[in-house]
The first five atom37 places (N, CA, C, CB, O) and aatype in JSON, in Angstrom:
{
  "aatype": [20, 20, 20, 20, 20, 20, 20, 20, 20, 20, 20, 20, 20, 20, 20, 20, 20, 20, 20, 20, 20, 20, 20, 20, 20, 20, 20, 20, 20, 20, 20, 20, 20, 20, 20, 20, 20, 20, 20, 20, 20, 20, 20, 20, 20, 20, 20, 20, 20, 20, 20, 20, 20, 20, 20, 20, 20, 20, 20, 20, 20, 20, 20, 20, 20, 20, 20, 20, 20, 20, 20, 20, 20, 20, 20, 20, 20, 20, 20, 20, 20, 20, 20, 20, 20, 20, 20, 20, 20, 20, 20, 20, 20, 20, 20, 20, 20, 20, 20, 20, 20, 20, 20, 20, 20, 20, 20, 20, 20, 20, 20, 20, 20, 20, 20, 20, 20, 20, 20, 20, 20, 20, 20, 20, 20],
  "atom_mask": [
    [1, 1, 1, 1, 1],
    [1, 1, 1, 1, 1],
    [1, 1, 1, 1, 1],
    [1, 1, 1, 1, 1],
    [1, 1, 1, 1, 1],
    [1, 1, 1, 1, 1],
    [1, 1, 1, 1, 1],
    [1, 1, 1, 1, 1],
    [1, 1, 1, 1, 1],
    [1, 1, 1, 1, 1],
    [1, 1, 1, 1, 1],
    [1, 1, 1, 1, 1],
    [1, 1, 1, 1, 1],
    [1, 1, 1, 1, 1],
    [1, 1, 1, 1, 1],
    [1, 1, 1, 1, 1],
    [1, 1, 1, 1, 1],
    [1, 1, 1, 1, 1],
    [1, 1, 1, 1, 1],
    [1, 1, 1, 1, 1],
    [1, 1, 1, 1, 1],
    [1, 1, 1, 1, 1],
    [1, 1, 1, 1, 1],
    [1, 1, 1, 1, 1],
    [1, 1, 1, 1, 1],
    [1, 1, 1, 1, 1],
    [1, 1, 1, 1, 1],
    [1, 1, 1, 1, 1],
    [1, 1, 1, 1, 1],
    [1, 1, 1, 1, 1],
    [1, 1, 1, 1, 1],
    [1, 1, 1, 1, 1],
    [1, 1, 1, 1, 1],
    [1, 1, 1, 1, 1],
    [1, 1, 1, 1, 1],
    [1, 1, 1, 1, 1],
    [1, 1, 1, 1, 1],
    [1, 1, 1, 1, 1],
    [1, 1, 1, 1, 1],
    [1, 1, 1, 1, 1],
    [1, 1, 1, 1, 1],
    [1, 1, 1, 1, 1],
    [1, 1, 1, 1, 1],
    [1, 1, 1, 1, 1],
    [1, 1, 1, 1, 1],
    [1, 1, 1, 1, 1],
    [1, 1, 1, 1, 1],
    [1, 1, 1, 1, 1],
    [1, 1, 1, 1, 1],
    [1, 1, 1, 1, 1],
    [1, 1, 1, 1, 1],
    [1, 1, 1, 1, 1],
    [1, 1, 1, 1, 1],
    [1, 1, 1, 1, 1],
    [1, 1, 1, 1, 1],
    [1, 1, 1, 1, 1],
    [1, 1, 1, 1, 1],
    [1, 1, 1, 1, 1],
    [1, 1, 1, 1, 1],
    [1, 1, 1, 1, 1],
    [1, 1, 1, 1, 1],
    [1, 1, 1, 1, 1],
    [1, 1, 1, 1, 1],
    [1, 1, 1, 1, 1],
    [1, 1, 1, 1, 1],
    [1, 1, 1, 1, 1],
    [1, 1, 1, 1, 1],
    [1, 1, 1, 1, 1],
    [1, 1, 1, 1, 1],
    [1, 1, 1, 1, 1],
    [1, 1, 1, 1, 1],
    [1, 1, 1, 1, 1],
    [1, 1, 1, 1, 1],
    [1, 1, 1, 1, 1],
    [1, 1, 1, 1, 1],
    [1, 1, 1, 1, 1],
    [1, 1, 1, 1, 1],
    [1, 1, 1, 1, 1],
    [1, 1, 1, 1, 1],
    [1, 1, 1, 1, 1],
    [1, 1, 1, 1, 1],
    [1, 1, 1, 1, 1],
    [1, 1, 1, 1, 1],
    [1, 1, 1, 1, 1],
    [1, 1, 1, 1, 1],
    [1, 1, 1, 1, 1],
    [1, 1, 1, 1, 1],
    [1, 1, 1, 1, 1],
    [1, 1, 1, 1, 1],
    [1, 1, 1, 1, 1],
    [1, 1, 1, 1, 1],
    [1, 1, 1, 1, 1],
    [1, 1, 1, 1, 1],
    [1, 1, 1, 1, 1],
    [1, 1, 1, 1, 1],
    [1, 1, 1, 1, 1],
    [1, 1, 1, 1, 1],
    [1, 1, 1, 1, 1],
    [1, 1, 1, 1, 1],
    [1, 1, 1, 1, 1],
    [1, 1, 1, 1, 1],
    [1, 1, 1, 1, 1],
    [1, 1, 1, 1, 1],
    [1, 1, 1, 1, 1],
    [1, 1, 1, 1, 1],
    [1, 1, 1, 1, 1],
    [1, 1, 1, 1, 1],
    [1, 1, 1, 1, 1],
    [1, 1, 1, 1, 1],
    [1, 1, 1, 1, 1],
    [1, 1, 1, 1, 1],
    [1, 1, 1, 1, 1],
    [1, 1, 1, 1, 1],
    [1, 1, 1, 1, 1],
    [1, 1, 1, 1, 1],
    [1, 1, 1, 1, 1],
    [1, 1, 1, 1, 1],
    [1, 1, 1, 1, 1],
    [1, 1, 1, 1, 1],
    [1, 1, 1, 1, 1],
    [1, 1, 1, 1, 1],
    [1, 1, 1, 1, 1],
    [1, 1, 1, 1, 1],
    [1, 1, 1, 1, 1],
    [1, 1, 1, 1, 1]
  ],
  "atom_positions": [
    [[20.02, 1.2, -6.71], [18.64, 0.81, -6.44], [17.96, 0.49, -7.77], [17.88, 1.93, -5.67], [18.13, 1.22, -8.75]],
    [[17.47, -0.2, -7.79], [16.48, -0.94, -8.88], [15.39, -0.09, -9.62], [15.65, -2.09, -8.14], [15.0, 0.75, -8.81]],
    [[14.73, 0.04, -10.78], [14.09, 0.95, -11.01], [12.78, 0.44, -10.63], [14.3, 1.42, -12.23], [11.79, 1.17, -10.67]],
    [[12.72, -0.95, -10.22], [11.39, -1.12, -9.48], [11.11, -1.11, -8.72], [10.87, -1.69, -9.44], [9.95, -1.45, -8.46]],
    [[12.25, -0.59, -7.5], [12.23, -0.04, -6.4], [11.74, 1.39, -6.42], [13.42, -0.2, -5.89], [11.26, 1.91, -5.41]],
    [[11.89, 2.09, -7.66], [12.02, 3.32, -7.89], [10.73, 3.73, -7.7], [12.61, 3.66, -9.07], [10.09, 4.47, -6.96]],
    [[10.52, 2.74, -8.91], [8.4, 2.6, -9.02], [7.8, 2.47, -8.22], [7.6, 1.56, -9.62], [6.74, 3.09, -8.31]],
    [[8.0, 1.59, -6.85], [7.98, 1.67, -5.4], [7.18, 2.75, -4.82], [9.28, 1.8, -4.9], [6.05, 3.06, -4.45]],
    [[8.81, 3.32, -5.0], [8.88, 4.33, -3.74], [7.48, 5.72, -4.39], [11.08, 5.16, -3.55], [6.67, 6.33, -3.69]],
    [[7.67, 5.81, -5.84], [7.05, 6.78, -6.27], [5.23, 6.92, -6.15], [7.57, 6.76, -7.54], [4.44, 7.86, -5.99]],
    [[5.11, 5.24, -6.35], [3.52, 4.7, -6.07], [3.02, 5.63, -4.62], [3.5, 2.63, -5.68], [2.16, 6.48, -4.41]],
    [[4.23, 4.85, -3.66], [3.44, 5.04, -2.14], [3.82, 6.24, -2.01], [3.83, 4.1, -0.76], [3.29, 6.56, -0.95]],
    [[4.61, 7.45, -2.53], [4.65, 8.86, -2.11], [3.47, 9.26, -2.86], [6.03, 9.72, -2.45], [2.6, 9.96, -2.35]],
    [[3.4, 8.79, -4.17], [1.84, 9.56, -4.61], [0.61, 8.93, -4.16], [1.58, 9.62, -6.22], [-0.37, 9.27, -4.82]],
    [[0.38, 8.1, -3.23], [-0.83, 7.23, -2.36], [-0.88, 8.21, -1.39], [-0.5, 5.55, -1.69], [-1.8, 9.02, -1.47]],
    [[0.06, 8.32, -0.31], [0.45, 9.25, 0.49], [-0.23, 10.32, 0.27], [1.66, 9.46, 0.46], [-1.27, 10.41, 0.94]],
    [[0.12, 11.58, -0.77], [-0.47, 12.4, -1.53], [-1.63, 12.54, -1.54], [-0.24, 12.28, -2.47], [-2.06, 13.67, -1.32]],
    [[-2.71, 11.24, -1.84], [-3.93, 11.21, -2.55], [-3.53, 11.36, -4.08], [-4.92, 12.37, -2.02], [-4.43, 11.01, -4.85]],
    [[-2.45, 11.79, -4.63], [-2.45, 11.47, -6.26], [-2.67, 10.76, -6.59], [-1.71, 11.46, -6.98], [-1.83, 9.86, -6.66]],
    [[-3.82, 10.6, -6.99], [-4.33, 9.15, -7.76], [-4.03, 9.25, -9.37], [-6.19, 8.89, -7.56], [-3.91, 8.13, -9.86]],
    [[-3.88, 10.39, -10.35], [-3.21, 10.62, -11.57], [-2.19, 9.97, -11.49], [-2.93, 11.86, -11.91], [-2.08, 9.06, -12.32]],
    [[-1.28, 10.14, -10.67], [0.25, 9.72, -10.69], [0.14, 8.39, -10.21], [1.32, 10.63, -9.74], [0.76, 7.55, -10.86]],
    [[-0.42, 8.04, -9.35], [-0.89, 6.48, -9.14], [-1.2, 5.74, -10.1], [-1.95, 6.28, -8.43], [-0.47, 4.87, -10.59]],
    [[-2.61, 6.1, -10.53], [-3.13, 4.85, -11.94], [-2.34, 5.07, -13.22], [-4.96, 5.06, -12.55], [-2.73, 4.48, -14.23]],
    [[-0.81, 6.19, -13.31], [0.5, 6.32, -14.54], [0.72, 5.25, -13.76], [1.84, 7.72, -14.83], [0.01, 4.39, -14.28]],
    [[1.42, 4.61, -12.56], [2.29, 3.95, -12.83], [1.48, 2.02, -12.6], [3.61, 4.61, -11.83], [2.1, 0.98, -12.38]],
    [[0.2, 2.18, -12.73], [-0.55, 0.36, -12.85], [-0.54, 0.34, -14.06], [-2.27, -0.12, -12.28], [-0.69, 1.28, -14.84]],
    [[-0.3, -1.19, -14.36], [0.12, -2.25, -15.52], [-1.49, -2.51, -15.67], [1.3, -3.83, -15.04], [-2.25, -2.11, -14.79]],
    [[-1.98, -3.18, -16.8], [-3.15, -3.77, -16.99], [-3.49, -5.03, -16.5], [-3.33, -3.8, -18.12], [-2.76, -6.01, -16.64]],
    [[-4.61, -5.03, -15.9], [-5.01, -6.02, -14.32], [-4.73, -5.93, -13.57], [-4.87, -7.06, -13.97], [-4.85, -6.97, -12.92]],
    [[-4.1, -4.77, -12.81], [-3.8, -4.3, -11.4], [-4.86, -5.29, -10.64], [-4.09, -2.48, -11.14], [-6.06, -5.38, -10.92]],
    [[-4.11, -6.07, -9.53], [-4.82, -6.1, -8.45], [-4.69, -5.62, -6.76], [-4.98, -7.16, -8.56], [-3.54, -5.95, -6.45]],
    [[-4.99, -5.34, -6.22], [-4.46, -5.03, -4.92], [-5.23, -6.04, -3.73], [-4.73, -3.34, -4.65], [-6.45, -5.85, -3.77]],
    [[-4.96, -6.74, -3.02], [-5.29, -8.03, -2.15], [-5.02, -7.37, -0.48], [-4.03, -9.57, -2.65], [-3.82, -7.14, -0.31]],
    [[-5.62, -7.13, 0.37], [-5.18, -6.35, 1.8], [-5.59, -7.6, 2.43], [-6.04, -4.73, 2.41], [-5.95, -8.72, 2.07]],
    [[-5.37, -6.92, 3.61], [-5.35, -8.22, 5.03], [-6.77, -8.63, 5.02], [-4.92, -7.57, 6.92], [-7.59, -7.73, 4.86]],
    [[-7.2, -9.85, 5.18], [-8.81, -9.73, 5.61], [-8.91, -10.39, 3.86], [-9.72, -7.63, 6.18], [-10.09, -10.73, 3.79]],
    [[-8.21, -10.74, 2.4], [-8.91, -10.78, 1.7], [-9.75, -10.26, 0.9], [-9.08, -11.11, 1.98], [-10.54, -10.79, 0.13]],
    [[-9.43, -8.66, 1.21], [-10.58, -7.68, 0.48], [-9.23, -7.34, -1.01], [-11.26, -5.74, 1.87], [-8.01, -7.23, -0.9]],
    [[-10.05, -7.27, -2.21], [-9.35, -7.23, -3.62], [-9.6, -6.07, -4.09], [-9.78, -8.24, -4.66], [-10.77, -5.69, -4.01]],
    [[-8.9, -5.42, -4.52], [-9.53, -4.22, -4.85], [-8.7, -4.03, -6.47], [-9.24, -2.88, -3.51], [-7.52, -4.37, -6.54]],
    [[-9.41, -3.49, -7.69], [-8.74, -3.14, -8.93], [-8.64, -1.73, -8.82], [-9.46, -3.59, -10.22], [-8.49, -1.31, -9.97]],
    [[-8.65, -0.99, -8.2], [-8.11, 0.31, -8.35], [-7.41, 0.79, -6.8], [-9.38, 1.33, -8.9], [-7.63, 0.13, -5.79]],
    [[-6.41, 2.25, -6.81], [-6.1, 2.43, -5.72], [-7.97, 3.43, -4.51], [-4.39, 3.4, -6.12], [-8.34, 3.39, -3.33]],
    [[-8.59, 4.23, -6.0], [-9.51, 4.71, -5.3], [-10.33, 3.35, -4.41], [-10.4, 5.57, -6.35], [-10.26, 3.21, -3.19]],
    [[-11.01, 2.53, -5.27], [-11.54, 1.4, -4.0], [-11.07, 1.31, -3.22], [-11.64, 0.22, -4.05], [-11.84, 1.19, -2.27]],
    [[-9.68, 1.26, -2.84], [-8.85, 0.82, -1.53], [-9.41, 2.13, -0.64], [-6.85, 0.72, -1.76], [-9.87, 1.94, 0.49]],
    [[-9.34, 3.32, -1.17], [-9.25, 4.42, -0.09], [-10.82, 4.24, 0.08], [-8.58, 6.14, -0.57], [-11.23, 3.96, 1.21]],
    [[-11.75, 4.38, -0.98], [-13.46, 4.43, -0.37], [-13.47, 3.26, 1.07], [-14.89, 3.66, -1.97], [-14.12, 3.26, 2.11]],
    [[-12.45, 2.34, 0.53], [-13.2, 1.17, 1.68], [-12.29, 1.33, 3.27], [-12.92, -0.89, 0.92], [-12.46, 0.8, 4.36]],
    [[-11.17, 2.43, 2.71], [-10.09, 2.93, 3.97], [-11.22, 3.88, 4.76], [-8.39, 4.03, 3.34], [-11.23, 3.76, 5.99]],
    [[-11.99, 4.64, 4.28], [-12.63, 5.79, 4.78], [-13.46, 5.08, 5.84], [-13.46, 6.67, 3.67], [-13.76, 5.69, 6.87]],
    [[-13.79, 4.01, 5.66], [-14.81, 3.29, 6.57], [-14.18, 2.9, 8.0], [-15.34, 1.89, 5.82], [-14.86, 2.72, 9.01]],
    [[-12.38, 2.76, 7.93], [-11.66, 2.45, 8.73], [-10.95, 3.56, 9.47], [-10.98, 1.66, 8.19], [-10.76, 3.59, 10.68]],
    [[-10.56, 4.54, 8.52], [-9.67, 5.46, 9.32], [-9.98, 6.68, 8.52], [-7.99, 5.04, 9.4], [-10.4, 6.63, 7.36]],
    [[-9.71, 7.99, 9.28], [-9.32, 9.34, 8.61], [-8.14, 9.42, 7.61], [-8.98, 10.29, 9.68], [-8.25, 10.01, 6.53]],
    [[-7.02, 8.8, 8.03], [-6.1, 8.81, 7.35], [-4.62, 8.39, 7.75], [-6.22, 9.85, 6.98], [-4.13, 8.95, 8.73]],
    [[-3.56, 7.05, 6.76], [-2.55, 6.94, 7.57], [-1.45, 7.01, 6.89], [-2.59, 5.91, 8.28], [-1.39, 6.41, 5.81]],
    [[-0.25, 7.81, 7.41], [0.96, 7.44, 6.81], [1.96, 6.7, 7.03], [1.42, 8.13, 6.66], [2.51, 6.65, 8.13]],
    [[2.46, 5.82, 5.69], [3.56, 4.83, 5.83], [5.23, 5.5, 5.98], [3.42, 3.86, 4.45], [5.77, 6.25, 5.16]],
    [[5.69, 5.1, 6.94], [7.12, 5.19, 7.06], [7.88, 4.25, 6.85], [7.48, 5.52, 8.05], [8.09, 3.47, 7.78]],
    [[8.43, 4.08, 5.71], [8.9, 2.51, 5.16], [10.37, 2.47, 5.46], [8.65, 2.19, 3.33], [11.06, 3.43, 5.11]],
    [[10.9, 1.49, 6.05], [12.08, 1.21, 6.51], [12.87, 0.71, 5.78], [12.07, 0.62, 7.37], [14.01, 1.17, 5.81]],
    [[12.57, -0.4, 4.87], [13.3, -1.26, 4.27], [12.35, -1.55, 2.32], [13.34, -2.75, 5.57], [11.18, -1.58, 1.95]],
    [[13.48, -1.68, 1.72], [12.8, -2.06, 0.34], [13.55, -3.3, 0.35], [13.0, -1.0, -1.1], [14.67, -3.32, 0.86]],
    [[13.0, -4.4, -0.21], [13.75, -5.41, -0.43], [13.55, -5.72, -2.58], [13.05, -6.77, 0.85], [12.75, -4.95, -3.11]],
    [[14.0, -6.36, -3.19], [13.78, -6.48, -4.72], [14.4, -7.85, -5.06], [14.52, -5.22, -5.63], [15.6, -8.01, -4.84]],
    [[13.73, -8.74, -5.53], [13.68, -9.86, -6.11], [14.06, -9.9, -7.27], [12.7, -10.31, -6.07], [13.76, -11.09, -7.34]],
    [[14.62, -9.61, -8.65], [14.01, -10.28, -9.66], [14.14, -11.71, -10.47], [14.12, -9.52, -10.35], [14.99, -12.6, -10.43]],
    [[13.29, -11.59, -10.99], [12.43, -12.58, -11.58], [12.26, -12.42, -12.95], [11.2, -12.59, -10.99], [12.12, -11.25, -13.28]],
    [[12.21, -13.49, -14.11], [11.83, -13.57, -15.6], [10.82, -12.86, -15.98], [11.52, -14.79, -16.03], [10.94, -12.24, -17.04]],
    [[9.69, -12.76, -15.3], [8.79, -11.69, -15.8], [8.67, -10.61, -14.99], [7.52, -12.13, -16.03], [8.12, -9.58, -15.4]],
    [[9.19, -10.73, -13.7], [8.65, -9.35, -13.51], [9.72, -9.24, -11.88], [6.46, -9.26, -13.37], [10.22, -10.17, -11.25]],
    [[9.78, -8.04, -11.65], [10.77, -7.65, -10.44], [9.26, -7.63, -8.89], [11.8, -5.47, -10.94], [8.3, -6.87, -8.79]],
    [[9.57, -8.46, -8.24], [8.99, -8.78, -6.8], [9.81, -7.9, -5.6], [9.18, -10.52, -6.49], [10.72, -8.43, -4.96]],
    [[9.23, -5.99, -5.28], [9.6, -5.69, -4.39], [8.59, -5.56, -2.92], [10.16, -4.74, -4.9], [7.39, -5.31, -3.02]],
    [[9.21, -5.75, -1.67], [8.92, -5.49, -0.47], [9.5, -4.67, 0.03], [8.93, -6.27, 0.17], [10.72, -4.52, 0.12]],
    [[7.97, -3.6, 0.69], [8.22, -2.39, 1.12], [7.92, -2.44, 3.0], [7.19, -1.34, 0.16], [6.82, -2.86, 3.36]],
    [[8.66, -2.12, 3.79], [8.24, -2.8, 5.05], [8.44, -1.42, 6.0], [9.27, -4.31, 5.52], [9.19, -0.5, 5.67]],
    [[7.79, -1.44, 6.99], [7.77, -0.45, 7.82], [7.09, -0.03, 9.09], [7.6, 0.21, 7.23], [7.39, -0.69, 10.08]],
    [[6.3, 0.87, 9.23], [5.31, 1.21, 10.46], [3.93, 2.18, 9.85], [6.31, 2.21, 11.79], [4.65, 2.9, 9.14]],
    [[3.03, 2.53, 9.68], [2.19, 2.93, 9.9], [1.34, 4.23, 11.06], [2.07, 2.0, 9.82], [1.0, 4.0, 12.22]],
    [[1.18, 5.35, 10.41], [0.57, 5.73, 11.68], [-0.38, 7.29, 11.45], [1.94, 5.89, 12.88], [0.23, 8.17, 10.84]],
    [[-1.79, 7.61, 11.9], [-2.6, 7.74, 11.78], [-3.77, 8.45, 12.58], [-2.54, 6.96, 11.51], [-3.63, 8.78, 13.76]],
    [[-5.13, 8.7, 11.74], [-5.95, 8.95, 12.67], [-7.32, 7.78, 12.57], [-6.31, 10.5, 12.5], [-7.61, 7.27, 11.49]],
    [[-8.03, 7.48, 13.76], [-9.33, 6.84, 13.73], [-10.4, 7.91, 13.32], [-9.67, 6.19, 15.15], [-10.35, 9.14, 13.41]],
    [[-11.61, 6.89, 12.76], [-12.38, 7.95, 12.38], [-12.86, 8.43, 13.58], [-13.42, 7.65, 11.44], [-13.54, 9.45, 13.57]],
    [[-12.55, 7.76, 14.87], [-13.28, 9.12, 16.2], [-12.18, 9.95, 17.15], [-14.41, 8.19, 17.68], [-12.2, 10.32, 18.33]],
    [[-11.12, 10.06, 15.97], [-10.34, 10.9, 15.89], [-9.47, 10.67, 17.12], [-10.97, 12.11, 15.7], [-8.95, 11.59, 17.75]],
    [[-9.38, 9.62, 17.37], [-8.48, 8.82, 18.11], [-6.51, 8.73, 17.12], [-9.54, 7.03, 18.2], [-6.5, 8.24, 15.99]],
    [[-5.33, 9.16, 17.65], [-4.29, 8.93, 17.38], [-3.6, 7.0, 17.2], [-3.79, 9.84, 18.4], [-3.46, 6.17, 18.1]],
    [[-3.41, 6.9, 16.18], [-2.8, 5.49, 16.36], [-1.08, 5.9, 15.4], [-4.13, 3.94, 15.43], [-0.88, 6.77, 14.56]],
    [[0.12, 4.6, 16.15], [1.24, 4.78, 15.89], [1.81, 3.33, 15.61], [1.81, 5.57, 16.91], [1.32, 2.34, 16.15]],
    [[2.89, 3.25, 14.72], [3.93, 1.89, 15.46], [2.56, 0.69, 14.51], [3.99, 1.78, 18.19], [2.42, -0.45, 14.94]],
    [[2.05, 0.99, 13.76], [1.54, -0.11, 13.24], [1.86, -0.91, 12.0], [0.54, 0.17, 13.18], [1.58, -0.49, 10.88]],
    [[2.43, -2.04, 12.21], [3.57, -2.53, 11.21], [2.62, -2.93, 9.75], [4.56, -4.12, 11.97], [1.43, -3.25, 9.83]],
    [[3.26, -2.85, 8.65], [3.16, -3.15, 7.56], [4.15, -4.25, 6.77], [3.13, -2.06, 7.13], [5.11, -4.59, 7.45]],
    [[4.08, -4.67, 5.84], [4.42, -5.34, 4.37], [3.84, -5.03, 3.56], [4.35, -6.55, 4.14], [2.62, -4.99, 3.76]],
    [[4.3, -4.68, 2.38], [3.49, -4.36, 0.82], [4.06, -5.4, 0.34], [3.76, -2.87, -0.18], [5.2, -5.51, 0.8]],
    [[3.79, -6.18, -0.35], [4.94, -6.85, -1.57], [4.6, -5.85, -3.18], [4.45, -9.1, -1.92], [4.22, -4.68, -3.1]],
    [[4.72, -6.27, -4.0], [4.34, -5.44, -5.32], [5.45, -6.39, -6.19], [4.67, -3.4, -5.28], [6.51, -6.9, -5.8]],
    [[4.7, -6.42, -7.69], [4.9, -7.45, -8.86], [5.11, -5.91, -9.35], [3.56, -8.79, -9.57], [4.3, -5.0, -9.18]],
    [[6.31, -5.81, -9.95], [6.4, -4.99, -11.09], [6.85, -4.91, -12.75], [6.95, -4.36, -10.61], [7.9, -4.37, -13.1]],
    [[6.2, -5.33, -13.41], [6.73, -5.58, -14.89], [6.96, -4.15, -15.77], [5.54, -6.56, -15.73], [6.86, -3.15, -15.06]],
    [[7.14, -3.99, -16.66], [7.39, -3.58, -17.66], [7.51, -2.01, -17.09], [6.42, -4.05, -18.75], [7.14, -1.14, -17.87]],
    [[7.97, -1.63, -15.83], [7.84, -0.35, -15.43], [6.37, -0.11, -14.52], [7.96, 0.52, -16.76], [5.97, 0.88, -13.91]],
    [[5.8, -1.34, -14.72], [4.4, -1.07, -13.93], [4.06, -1.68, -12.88], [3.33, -1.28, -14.6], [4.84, -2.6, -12.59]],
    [[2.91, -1.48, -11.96], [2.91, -2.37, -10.72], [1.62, -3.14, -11.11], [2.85, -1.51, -9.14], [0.55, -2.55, -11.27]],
    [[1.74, -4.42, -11.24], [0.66, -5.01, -11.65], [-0.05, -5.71, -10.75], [0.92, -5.7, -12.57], [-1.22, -5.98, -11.05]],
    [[0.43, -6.11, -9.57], [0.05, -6.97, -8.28], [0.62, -6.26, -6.7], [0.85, -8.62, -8.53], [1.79, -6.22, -6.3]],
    [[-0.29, -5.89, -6.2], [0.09, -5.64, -4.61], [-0.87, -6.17, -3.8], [0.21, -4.16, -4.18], [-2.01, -6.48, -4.13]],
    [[-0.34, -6.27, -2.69], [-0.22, -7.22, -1.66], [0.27, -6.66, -0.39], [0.62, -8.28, -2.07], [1.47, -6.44, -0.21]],
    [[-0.91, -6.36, 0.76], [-1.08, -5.94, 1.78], [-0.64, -6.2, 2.84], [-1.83, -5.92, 1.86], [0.33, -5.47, 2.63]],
    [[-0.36, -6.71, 4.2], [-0.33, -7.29, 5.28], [-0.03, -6.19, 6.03], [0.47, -8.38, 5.36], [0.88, -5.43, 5.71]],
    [[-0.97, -5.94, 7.41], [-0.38, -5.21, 8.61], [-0.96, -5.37, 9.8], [-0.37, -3.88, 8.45], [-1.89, -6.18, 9.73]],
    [[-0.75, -4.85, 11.1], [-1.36, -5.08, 12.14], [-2.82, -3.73, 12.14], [-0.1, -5.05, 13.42], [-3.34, -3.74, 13.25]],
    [[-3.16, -3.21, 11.67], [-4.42, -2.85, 11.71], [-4.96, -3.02, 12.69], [-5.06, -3.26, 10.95], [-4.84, -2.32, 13.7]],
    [[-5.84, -4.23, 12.51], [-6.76, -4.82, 13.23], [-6.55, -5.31, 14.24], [-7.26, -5.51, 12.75], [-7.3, -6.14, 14.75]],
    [[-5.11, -4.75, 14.91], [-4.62, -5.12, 16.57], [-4.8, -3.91, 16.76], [-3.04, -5.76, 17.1], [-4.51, -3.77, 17.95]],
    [[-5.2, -2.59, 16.23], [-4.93, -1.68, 16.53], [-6.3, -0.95, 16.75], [-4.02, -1.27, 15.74], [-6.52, -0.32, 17.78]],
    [[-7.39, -1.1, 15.55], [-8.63, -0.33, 15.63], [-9.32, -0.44, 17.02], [-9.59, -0.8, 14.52], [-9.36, -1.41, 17.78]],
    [[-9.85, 0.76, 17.17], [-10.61, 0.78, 18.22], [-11.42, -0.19, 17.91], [-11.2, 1.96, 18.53], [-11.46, -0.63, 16.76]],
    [[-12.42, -0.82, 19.19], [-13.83, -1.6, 18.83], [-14.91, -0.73, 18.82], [-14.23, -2.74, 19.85], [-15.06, 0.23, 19.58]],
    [[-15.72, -1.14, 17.85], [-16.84, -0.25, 17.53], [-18.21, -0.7, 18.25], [-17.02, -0.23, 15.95], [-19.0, -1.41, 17.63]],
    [[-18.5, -0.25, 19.68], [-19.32, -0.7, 20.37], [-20.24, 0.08, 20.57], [-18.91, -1.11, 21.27], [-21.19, -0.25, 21.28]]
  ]
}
């Protein structure tokens, strides 16, 4: 396995966590993070302030790593399911994901979101 697979796996177990120490060790300078919908975020905390608005909390069960590399930098995909609580404490399961992630020099400098989410949230009526 690739060591930027390694970097991977270690990111989303310490996301998982809430370790955000061990998170912002392993971002490169200009981290960006891009989710479904277009929302950008430069840190992993933004991602979670703007998660809190969406959910209590979800964990990834990643199935597959895939690893590219590339001249500047190793391109891995992390793929899997998703699953969770709503903030009205509603159970959700089975909700698919993609990460991609740019990793250079040991660091993750670019990630990249995609999932079904938003087939999934309750409507807020």
């Amino acid at each position: 396995m690739s060591d930027a697979v390694e970097t991977v796996k270690t990111f989303l177990d310490a996301l998982m966590r809430r370790d955000m120490d061990s998170v912002s060790g392993l971002l490169g300078p200009g981290f960006r993070m891009t989710v479904s919908g277009g929302h950008v975020f430069t840190s992993p905390a933004e991602f979670a302030a703007f998660s809190k608005g969406r959910h209590k909390g979800a964990r990834k069960n990643t199935t597959q790593y895939d690893a590219m590399h590339g001249e500047d930098c190793t391109v891995v995909y992390a793929r899997g399911s998703m699953a969770g609580t709503w903030n009205d404490d509603s159970l959700f399961e089975g909700v698919r994901y993609i990460d991609r992630f740019e990793v250079a020099h040991g660091k993750i400098v670019d990630m990249r979101v995609w999932s079904d989410m938003s087939e999934f949230r309750p409507s807020e009526d």
